[in-house]
N, C-alpha and C positions, 0 to 999 in steps of 0.2 A: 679808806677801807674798800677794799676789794667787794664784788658781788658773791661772793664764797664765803664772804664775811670775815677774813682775813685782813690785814693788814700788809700793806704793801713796804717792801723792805728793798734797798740798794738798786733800785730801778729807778727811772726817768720815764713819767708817764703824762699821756696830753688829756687834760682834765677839763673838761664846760661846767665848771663850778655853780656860775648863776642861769644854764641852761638859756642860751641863746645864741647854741649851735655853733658857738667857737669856742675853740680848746685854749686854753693855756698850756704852758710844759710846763711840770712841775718835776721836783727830785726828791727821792724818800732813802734817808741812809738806812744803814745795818741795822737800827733798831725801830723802823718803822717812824720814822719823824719826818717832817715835810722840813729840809733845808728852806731859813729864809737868811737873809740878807747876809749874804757870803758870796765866793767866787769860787767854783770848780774848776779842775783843771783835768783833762782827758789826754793822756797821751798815745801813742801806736804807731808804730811803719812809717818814722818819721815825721809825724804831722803833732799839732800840739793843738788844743781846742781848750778856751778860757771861757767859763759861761759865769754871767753875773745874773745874781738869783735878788728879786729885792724882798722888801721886807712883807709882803705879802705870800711870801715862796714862789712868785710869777719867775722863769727866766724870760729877764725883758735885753739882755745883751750879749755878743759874743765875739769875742776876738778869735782867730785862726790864724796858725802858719805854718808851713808843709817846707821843713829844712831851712835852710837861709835865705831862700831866693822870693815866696811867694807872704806875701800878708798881709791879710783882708777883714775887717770889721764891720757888722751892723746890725740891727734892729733883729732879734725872735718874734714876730707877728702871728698873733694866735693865728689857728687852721681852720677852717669851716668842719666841722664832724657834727654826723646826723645822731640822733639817740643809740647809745650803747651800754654793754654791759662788760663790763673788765671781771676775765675766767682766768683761772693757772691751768696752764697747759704746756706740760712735758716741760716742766721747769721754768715756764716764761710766761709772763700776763701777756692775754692775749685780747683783743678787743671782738665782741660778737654783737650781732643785734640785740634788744633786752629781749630777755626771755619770754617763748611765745611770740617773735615775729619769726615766720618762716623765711621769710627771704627780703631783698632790699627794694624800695621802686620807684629810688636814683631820683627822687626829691631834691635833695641837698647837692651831691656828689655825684656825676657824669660819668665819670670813666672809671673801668675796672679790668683788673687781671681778671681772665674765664679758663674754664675749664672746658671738655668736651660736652658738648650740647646732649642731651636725652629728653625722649620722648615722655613728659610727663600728662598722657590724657591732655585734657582741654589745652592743654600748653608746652612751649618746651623749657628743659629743667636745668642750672650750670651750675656746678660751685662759683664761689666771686673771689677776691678780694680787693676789697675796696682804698687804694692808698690815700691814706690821711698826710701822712710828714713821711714825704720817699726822697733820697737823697740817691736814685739808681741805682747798677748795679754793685758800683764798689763803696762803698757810702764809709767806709775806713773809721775814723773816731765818731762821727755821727749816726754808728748805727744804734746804740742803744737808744737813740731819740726817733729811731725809725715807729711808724706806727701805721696800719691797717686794719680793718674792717674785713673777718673772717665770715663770711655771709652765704648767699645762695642768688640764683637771680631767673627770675620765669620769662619767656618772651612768648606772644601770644602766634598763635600758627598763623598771623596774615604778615605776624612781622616782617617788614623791607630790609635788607641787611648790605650796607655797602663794603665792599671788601675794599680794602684802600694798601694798594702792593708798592713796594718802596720801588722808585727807578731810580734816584740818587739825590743828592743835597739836595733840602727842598722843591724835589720833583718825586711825584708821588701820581700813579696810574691808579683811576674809582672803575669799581663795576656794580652794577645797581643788581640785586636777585631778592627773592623768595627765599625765604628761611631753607623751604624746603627745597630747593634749588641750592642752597649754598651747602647744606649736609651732604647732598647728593652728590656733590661736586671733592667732596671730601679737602675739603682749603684747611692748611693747617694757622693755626691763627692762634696768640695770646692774651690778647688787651682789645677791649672795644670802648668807645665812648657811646653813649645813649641820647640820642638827641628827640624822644617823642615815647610817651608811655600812657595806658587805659587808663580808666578809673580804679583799677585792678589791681595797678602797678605795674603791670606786665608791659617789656617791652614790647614797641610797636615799631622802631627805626632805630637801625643804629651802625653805627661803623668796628668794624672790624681788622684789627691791622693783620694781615696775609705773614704771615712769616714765609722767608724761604728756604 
């Protein structure tokens, strides 16, 4: 059941059943029933995805293979996810902080997609989200197992922020600044990792990847 109080229907959702911050996947058919000890099969754009669901409804295995040429097997390993709340939105369960946490303070999970920084008083203010199970940008049969943390994220005004700019294959150019140094500099940037935060939660260090 959903936090709407709903029941969850023809979705693939990662679930910390016994609360200790790892998820399980789980699969809920058309009538809201948790598949257990079966074998799904995903197909799409050539590629075919076989998940083994056991009798607990854990998916604990998966076969793949993209045409004739490519195929790969192994282990579903739950995901570290910090406390949330599963919402519908705009037709799709969505994962958010539980209700009444304003924003996240990267406890558990490190890196996050951001949004444009704003001045929130004592601090500054970003949309997040936080990737749980990301399979990048073209994630093809495995995106309905794709999963994130829709959230917010505060960083405190002495924050250190290192901009980290791609110069090619594993060579990567760091520049150290001031938050406010780094706005002012107007760096367009998507994903940062957080590596130091207050009693607050608010960031206090963290890396920034520069887009160009």
């Amino acid at each position: 059941m959903t936090d709407d109080g709903d029941f969850a229907k023809n979705c693939w959702l990662w679930l910390d059943e016994n609360h200790d911050q790892k998820a399980e996947l789980y699969h809920f058919d058309a009538s809201g029933l948790m598949s257990k000890q079966t074998m799904l099969t995903l197909n799409g754009d050539g590629e075919t995805l076989c998940i083994n669901i056991d009798e607990n409804g854990i998916a604990n295995f998966y076969a793949y293979c993209a045409g004739a040429s490519w195929y790969t097997s192994d282990m579903i390993s739950p995901v570290l996810m910090p406390a949330y709340a599963i919402h519908m939105a705009n037709g799709q369960y969505c994962y958010y902080l539980p209700d009444g946490v304003p924003y996240y303070n990267f406890a558990e999970v490190k890196d996050s997609y951001i949004s444009e920084l704003t001045d929130y008083g004592p601090c500054y203010a970003a949309d997040a989200f936080i990737p749980i199970y990301h399979q990048g940008s073209a994630p093809g049969v495995w995106e309905p197992m794709e999963c994130g943390i829709i959230t917010n994220a505060r960083f405190a005004k002495n924050c250190l922020v290192t901009v980290s700019y791609y110069v090619g294959p594993g060579d990567n150019y760091d520049d150290v600044m001031s938050i406010s140094d780094f706005l002012a500099r107007h760096i367009d940037y998507n994903y940062m990792s957080v590596s130091a935060t207050d009693a607050n939660g608010y960031i206090t260090a963290c890396t920034m990847m520069a887009v160009e």
